[in-house]
Every structure is written in structure tokens, then in C-alpha cells.
DSSP file (Angstrom, degrees, kcal/mol; ACC not computed):
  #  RESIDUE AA STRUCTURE BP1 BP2  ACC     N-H-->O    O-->H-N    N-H-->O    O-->H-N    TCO  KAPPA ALPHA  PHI   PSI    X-CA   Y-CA   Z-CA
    1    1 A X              0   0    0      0, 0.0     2,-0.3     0, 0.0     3,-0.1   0.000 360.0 360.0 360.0 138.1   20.5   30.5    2.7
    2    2 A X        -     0   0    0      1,-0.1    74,-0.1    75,-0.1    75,-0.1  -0.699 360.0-132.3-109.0 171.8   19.5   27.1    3.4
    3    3 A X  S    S+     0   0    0     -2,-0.3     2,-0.6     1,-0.1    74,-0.2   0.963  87.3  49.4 -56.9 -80.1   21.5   24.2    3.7
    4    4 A X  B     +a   77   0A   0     72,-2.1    74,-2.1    69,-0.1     2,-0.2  -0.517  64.8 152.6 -95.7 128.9   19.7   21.6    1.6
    5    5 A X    >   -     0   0    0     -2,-0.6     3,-4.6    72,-0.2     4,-0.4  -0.835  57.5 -72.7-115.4 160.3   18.5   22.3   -2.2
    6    6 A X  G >  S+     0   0    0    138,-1.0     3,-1.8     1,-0.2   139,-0.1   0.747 123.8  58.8 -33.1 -39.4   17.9   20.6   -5.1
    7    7 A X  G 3  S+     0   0    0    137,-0.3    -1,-0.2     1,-0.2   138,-0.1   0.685  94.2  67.6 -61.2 -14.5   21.1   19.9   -6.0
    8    8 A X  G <  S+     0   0    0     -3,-4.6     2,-0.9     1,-0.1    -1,-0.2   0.590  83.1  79.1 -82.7  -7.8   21.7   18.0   -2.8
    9    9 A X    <   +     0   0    0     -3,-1.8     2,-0.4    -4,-0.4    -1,-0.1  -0.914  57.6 167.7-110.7 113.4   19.2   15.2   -3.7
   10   10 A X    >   -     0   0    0     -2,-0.9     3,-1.9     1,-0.1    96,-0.3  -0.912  47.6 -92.5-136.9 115.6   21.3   12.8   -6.1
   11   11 A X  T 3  S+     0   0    0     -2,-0.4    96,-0.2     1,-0.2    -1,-0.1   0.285 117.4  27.5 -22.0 141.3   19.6    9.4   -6.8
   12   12 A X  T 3  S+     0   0    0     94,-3.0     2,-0.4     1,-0.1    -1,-0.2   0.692  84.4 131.9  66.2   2.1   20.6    7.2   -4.7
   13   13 A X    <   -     0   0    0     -3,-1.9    93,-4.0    93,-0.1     2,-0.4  -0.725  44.3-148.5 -90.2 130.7   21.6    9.7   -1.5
   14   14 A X  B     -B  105   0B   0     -2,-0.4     2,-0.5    91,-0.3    91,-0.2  -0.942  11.2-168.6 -99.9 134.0   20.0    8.3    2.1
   15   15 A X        -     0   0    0     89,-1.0     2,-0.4    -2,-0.4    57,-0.1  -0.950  12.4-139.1-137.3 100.4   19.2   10.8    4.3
   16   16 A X        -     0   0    0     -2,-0.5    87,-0.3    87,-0.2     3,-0.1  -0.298  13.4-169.0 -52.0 127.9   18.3    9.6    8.0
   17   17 A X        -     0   0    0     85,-0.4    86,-0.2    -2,-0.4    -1,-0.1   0.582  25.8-122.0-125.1  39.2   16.0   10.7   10.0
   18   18 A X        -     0   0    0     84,-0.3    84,-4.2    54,-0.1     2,-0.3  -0.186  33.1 -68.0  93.2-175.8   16.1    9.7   13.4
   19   19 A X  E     -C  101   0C   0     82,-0.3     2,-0.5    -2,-0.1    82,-0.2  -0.890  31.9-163.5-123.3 150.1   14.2    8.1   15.5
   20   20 A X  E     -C  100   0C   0     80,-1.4    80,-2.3    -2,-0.3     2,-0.2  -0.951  15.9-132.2-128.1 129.7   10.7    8.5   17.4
   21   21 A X  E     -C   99   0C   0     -2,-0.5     2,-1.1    78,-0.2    78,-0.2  -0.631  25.4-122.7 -68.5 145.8    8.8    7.0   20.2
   22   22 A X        -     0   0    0     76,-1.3    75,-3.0    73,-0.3     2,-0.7  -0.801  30.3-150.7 -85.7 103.0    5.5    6.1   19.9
   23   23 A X     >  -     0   0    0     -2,-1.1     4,-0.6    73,-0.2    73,-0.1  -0.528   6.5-143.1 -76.1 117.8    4.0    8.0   22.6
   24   24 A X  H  > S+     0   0    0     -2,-0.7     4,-1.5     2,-0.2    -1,-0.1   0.830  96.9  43.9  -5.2 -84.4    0.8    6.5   24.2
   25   25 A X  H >> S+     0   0    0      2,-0.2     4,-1.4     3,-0.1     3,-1.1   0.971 109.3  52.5 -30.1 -85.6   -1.1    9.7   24.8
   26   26 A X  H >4 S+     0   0    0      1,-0.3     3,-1.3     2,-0.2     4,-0.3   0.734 109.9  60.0 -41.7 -93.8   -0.4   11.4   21.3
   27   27 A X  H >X S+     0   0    0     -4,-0.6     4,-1.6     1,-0.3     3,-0.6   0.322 105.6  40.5  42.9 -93.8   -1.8    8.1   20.0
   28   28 A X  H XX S+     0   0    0     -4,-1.5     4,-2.2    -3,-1.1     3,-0.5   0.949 117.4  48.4 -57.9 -63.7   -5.1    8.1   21.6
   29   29 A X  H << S+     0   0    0     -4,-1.4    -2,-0.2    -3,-1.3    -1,-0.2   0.395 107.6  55.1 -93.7  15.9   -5.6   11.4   20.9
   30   30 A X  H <> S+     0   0    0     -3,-0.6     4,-2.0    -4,-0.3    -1,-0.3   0.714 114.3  42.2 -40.3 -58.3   -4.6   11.0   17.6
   31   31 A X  H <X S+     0   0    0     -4,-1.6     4,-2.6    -3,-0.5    -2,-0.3   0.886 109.9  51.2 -57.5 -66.7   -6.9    8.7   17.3
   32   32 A X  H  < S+     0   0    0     -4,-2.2    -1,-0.2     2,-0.2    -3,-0.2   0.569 115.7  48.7 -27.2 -33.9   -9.9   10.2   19.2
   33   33 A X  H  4 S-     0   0    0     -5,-0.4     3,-0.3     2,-0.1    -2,-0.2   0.862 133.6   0.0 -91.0 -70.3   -9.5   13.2   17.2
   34   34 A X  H  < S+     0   0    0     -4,-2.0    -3,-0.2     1,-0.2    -2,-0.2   0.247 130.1  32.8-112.7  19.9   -9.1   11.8   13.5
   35   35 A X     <  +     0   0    0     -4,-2.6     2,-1.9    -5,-0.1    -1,-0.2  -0.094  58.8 175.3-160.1  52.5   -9.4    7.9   13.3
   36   36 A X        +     0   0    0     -3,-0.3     2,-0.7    -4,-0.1    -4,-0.1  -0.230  17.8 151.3 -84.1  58.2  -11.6    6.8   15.8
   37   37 A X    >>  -     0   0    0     -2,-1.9     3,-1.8    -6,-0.1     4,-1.1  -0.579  58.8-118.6 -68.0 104.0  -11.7    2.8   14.9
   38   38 A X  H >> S+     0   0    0     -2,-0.7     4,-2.9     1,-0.2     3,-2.3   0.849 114.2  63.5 -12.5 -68.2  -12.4    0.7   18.0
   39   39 A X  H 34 S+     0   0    0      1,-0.3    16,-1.1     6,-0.2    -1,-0.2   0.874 111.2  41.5 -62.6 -25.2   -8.7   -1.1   17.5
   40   40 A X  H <4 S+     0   0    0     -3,-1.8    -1,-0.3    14,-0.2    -9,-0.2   0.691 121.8  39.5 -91.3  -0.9   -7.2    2.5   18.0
   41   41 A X  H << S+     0   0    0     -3,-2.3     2,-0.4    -4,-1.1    -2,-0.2   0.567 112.7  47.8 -86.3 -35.8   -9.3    3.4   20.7
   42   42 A X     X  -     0   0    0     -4,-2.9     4,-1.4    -5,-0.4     5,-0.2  -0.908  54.7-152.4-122.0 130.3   -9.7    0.2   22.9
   43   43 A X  T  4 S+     0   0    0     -2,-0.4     4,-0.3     2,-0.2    -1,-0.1   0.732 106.5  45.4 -79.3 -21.0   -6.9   -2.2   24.2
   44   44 A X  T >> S+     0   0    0      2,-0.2     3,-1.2     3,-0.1     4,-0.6   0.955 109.6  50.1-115.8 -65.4   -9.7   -4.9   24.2
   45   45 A X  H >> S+     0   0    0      1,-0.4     4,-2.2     2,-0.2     3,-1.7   0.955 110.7  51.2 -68.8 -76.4  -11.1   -4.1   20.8
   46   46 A X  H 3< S+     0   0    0     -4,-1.4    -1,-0.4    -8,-0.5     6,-0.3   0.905 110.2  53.6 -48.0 -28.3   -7.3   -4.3   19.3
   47   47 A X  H <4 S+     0   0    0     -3,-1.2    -1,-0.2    -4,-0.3    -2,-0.2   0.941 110.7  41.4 -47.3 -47.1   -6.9   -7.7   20.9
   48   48 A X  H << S+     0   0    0     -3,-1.7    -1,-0.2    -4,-0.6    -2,-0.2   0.497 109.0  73.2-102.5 -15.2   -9.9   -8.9   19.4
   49   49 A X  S >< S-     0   0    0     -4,-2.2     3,-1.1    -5,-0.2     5,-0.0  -0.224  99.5 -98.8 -95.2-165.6   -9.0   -7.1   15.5
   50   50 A X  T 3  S+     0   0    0      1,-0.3    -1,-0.2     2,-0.1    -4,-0.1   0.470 115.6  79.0 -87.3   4.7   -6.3   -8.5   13.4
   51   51 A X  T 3  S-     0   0    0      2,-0.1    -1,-0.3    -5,-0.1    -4,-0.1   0.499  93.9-137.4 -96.2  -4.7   -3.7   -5.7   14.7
   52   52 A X  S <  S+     0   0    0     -3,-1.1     2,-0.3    -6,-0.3    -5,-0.1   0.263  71.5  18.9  83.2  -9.3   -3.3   -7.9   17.9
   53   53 A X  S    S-     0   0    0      3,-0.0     2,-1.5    -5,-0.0   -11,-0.2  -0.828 106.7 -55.8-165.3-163.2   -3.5   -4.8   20.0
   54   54 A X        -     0   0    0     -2,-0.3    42,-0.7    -8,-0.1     2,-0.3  -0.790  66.5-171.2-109.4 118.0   -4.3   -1.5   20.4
   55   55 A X  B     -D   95   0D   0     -2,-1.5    40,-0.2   -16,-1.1     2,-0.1  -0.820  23.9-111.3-124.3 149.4   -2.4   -0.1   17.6
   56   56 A X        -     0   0    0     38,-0.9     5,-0.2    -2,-0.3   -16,-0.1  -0.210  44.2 -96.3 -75.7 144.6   -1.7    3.3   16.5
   57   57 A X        -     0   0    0    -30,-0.3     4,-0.4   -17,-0.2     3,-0.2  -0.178  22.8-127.0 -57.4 162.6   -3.3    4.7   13.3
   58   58 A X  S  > S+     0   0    0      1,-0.2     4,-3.1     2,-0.2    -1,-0.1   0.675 112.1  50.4 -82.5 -11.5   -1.6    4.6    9.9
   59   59 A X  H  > S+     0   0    0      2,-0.2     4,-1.0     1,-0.2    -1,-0.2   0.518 107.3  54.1-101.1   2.0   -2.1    8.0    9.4
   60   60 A X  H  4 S+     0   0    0     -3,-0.2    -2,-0.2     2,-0.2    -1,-0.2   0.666 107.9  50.2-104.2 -11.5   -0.8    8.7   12.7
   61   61 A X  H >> S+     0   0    0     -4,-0.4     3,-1.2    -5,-0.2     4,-1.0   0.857 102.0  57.5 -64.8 -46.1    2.0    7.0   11.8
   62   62 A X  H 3X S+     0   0    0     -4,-3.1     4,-2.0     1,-0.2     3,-0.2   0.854 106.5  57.8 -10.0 -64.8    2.5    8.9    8.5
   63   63 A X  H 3< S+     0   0    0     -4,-1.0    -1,-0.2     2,-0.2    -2,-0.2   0.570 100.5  51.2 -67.0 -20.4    2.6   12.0   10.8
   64   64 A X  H <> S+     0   0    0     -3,-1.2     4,-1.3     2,-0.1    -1,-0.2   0.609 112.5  47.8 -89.6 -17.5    5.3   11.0   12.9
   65   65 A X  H >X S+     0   0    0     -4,-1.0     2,-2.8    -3,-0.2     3,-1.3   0.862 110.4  46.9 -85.6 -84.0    7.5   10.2    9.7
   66   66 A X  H 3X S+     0   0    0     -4,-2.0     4,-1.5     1,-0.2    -1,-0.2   0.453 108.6  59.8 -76.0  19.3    6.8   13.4    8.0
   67   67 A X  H 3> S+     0   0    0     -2,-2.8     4,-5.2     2,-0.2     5,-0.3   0.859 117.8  41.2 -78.8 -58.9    7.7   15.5   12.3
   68   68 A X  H <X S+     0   0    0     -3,-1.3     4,-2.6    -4,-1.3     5,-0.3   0.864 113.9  48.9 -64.3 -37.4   10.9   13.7   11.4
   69   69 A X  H  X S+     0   0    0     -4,-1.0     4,-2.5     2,-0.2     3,-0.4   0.997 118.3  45.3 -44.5 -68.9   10.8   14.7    7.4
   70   70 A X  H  <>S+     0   0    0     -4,-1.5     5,-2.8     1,-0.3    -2,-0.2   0.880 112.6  42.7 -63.6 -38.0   10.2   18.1    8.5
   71   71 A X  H  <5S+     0   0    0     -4,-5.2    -1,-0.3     3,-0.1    -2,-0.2   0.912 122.8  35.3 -68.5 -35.9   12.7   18.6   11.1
   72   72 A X  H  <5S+     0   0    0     -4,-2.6    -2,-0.2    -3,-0.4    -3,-0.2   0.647 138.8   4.6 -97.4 -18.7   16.1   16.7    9.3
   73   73 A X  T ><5S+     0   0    0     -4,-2.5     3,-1.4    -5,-0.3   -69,-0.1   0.239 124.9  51.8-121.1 -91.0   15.1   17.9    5.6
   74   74 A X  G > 5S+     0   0    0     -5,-0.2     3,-1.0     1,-0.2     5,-0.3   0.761 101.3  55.1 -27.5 -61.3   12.4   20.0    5.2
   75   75 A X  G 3 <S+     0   0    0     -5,-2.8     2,-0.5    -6,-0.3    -1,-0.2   0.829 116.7  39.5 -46.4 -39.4   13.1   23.3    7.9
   76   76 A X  G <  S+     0   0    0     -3,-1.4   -72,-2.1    -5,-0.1     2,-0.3  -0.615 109.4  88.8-119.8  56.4   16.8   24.1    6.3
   77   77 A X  B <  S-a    4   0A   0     -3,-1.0   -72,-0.2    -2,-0.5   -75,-0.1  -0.874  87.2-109.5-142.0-172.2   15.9   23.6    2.7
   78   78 A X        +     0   0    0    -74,-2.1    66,-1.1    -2,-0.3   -72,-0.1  -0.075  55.3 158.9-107.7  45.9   14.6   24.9   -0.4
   79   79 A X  E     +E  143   0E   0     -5,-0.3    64,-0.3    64,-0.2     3,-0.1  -0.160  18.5 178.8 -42.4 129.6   11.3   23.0   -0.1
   80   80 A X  E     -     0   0E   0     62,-4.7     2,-0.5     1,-0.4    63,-0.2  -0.086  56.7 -92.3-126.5  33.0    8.3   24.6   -2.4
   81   81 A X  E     -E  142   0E   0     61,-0.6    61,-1.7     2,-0.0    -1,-0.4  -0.665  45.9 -79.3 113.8-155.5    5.7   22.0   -1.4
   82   82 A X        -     0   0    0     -2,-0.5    59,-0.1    59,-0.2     3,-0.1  -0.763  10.6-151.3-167.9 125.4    4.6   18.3   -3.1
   83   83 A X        -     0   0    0      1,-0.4     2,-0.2    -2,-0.2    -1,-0.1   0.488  62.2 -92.6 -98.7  -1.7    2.4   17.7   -5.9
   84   84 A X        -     0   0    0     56,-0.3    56,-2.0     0, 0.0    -1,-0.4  -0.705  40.9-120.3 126.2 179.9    1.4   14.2   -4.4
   85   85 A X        -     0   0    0     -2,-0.2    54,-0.2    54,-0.2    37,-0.0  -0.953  13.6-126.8-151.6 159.5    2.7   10.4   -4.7
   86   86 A X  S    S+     0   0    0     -2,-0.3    -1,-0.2    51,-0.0    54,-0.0   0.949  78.2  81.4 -87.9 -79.0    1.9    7.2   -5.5
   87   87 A X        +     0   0    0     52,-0.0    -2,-0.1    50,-0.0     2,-0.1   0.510  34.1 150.2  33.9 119.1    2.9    5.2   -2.4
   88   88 A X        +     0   0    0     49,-0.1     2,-0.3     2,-0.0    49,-0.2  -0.239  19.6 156.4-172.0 100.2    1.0    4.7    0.8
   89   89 A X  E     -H  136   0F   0     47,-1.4    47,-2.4    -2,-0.1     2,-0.4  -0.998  32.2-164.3-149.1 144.0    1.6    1.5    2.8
   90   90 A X  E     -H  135   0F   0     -2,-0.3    45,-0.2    45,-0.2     3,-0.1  -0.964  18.6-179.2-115.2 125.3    1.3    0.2    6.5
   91   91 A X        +     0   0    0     43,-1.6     2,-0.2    -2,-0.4    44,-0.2   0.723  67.9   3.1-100.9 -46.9    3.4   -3.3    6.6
   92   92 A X  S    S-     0   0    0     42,-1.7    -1,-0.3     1,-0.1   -41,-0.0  -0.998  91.6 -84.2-170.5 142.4    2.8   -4.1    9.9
   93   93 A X        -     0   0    0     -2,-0.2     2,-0.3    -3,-0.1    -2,-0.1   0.156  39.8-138.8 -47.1-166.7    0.7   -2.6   13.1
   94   94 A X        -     0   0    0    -43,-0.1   -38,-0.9    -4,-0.0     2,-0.6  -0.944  23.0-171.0-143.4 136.1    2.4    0.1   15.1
   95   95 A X  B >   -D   55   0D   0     -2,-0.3     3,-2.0   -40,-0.2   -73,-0.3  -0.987  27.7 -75.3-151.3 152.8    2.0   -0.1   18.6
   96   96 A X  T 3  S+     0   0    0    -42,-0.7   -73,-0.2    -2,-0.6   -42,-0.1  -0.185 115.9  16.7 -37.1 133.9    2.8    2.3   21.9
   97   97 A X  T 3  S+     0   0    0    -75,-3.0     2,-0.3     1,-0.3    -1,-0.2   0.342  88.3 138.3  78.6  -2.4    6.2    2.5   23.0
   98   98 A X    <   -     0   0    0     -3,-2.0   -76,-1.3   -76,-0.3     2,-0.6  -0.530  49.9-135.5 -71.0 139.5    7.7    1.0   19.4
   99   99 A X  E     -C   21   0C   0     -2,-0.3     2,-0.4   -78,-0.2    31,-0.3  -0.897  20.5-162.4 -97.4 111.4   11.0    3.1   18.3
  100  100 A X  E     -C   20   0C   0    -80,-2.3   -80,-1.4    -2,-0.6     2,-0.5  -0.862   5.2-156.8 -88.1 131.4   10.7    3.9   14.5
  101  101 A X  E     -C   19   0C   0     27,-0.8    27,-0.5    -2,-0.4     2,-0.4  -0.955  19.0-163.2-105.7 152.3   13.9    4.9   12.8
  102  102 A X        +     0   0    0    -84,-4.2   -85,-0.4    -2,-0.5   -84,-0.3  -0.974  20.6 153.8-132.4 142.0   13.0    6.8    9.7
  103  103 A X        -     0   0    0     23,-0.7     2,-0.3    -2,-0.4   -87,-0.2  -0.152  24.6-144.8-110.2-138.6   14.9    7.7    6.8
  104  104 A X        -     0   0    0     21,-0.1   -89,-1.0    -2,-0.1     2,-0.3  -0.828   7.9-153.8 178.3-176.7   14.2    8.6    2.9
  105  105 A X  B     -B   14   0B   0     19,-1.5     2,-1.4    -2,-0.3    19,-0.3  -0.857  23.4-115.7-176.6 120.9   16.3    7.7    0.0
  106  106 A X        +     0   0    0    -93,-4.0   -94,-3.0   -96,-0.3    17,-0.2  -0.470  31.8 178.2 -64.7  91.2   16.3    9.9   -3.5
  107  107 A X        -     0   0    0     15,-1.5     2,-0.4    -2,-1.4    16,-0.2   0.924  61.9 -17.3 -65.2 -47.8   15.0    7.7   -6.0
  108  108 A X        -     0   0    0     14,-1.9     2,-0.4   -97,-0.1    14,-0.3  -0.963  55.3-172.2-151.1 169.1   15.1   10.1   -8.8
  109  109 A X        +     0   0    0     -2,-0.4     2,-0.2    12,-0.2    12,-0.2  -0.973   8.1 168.5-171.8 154.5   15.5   13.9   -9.6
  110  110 A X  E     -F  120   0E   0     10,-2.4    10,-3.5    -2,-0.4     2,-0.5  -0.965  37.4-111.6-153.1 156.2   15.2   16.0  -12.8
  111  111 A X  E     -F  119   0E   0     -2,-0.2     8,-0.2     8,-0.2     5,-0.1  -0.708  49.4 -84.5-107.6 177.3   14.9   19.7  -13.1
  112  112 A X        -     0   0    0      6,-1.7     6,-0.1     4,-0.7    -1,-0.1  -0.418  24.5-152.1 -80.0 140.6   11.5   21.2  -14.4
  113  113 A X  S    S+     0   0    0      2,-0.1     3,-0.5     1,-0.1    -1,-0.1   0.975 101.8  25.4 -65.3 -66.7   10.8   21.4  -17.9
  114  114 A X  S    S+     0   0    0      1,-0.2     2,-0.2     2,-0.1    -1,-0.1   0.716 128.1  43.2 -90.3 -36.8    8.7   24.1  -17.5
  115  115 A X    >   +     0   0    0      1,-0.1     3,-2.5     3,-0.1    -3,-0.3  -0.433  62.7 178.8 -59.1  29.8   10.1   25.7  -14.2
  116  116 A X  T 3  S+     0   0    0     -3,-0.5    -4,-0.7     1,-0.3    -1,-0.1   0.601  82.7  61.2 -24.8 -60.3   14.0   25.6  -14.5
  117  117 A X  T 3  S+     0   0    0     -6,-0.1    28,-2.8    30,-0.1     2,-0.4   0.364 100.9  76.1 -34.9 -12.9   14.6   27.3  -11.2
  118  118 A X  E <   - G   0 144E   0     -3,-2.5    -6,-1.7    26,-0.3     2,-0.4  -0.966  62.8-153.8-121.8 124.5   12.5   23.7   -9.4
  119  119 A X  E     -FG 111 143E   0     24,-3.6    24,-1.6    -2,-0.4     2,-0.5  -0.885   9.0-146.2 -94.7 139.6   13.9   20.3   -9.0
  120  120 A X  E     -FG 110 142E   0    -10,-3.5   -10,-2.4    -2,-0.4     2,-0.4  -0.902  25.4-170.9-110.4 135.5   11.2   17.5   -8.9
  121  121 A X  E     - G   0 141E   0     20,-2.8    20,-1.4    -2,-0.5     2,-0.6  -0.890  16.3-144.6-147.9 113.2   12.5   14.9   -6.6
  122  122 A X  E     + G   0 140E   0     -2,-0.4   -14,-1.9   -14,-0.3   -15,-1.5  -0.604  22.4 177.4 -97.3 146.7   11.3   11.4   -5.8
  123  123 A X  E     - G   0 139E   0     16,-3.8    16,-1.3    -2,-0.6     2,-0.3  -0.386  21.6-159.9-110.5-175.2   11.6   10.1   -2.5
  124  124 A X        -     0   0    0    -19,-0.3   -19,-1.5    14,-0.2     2,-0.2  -0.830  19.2-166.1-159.2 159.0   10.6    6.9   -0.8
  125  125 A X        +     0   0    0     12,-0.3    12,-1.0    -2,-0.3     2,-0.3  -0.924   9.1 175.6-165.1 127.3   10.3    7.1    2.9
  126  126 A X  E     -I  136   0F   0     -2,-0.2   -23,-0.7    10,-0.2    10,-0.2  -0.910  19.3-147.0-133.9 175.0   10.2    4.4    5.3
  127  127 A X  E     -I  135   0F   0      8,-0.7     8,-1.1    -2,-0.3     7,-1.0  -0.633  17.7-153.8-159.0 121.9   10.1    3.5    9.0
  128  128 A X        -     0   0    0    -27,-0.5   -27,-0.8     5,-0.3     2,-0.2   0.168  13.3-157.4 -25.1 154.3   11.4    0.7   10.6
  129  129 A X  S >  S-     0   0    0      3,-0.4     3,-2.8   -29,-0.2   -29,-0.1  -0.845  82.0 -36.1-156.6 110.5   10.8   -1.2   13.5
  130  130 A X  T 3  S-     0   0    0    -31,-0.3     3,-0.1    -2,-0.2   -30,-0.1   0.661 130.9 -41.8  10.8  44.5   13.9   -3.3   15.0
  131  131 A X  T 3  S+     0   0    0      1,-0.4     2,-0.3   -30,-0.1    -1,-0.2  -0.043 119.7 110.6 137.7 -50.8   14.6   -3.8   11.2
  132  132 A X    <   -     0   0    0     -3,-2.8    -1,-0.4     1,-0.1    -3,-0.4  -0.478  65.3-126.8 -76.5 137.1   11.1   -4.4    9.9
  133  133 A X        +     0   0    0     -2,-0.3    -5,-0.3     1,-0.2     3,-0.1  -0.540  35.9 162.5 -66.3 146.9    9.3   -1.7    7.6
  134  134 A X        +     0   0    0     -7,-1.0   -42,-1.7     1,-0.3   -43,-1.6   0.443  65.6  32.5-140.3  -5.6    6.2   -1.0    8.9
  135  135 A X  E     +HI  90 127F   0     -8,-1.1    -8,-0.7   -45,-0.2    -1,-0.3  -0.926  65.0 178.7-136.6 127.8    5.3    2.3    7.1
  136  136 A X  E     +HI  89 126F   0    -47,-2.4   -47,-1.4   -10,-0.2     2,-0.3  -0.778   3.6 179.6-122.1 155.9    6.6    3.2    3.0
  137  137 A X        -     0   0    0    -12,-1.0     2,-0.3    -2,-0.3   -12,-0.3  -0.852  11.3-167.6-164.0 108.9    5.7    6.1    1.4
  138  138 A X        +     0   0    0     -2,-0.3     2,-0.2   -14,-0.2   -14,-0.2  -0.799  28.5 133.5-106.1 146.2    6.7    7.4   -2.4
  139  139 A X  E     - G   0 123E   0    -16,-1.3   -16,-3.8    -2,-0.3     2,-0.3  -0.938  48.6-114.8-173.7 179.4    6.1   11.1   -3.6
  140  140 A X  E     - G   0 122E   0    -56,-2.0     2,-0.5    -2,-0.2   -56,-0.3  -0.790  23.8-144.4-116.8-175.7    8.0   13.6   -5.4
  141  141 A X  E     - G   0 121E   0    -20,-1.4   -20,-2.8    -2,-0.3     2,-0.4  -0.946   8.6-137.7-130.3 151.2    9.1   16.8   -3.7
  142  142 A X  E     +EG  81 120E   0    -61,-1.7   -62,-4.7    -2,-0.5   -61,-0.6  -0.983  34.8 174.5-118.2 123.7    9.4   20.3   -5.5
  143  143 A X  E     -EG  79 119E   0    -24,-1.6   -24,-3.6    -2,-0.4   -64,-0.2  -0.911  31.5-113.1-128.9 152.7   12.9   21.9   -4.1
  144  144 A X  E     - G   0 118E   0    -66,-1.1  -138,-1.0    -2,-0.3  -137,-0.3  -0.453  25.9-118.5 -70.3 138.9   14.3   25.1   -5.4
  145  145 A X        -     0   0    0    -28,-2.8    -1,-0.1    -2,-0.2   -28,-0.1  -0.400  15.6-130.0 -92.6 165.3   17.7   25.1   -7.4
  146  146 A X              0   0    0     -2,-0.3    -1,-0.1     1,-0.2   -29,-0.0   0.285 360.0 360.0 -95.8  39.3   20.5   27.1   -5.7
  147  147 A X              0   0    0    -30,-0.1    -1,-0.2   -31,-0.0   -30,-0.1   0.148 360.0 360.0-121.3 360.0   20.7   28.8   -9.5
């Protein structure tokens, strides 16, 4: 049975999820593979763009928040998937060697009109940087009820 189910996400519950280095490598070849913009590619090119450096994509930040989603929530739950969100924002570049702490926070949760057995649950998702957001994220989640 797993630990966390709908019932466990009550408005207003904060759920850490650790923290992640921004590895160098992964980075680049993040980048090289699916966002290949000069400022994520080039230490000279990020000098010259408004990111000040050679800064990691946003969507490669995204992906290191939902490693953390998936490992501290998602693996020991009753997850059935996500129908999407409104939410998608990069605050501030991202850069090699930066420590993210990520969390979430239950903004709301209802059970399905049409589904009983499904909780729809919205989250917000951030990750920090000594304090500062630099990546936010709304969606809902579809969890199972433990009924």
C-alpha cells in the first residue's frame, strides 16, 4: 500500500523536497540535447546574454524539481498522473553548482465529481536558491483515495 494518498494532501500541508546540485555536465547535455540556445551552451555567449552566464535551461530546471517530486511524493503514493497546470515560471537564471531546495505546498484538493475514488489536488512547487525562488510551478495532481 503506499504511504501517501489523497487524503494526505490537506490545503495548506508543505511537503519538502530536498535539495539538488546543479551538476555541470547533466547541464550541457541537457542542453545540447533539448535546448540548444547559445547562453546554455557557451560560457561566453551567457556572459554576453541577459542570464550573466552560462545558465542552465528552464526546462532543465523543471526536470530537476519534478527527480525531487518524484522521488519524496510521487514513488510511495497513489499518483494516477496530471491533467496539466497553469503555472510555469523561471525567476531568476540557474547556474552550475547552485543548491536548489525544492518543496510543494497543497493549495487545494477536492474529490472528483465524476470519479469518487480520485482526488484532484493543486500544488505549487518551487525551488529556491539561498532563499530566492528561481523556478514556480502550479498544476493539479490526480491521487487515488485510500477508499
Amino acid at each position: 500500500m503506499s504511504t501517501i494518498a489523497f487524503e494526505d494532501l490537506a490545503p495548506g500541508r508543505i511537503i519538502p523536497l530536498g535539495e539538488v546540485t546543479v551538476d555541470h555536465d547533466e547541464m550541457l547535455a541537457f542542453a545540447e540535447r533539448f535546448d540548444p540556445q547559445p547562453f546554455h551552451l557557451d560560457e561566453e555567449a551567457g556572459k554576453r546574454s541577459v542570464l550573466g552566464g552560462l545558465a542552465a535551461s528552464g526546462w532543465f530546471t523543471a526536470s530537476l524539481w519534478m527527480r525531487q517530486y518524484v522521488d519524496h511524493v510521487l514513488a510511495d503514493s497513489t499518483s494516477q498522473g496530471s491533467p496539466g497546470g497553469r503555472e510555469l515560471s523561471w525567476l531568476a537564471p540557474v547556474f552550475a553548482g547552485d543548491v536548489l531546495r525544492c518543496e510543494l505546498e497543497v493549495v487545494g484538493a477536492r474529490v472528483s465529481r465524476s470519479r469518487p475514488e480520485l482526488g484532484l489536488v493543486e500544488i505549487s512547487g518551487r525551488a529556491t536558491r539561498n532563499g530566492e525562488v528561481v523556478y514556480r510551478l502550479t498544476f493539479t495532481g490526480i491521487f487515488a483515495t485510500r477508499g
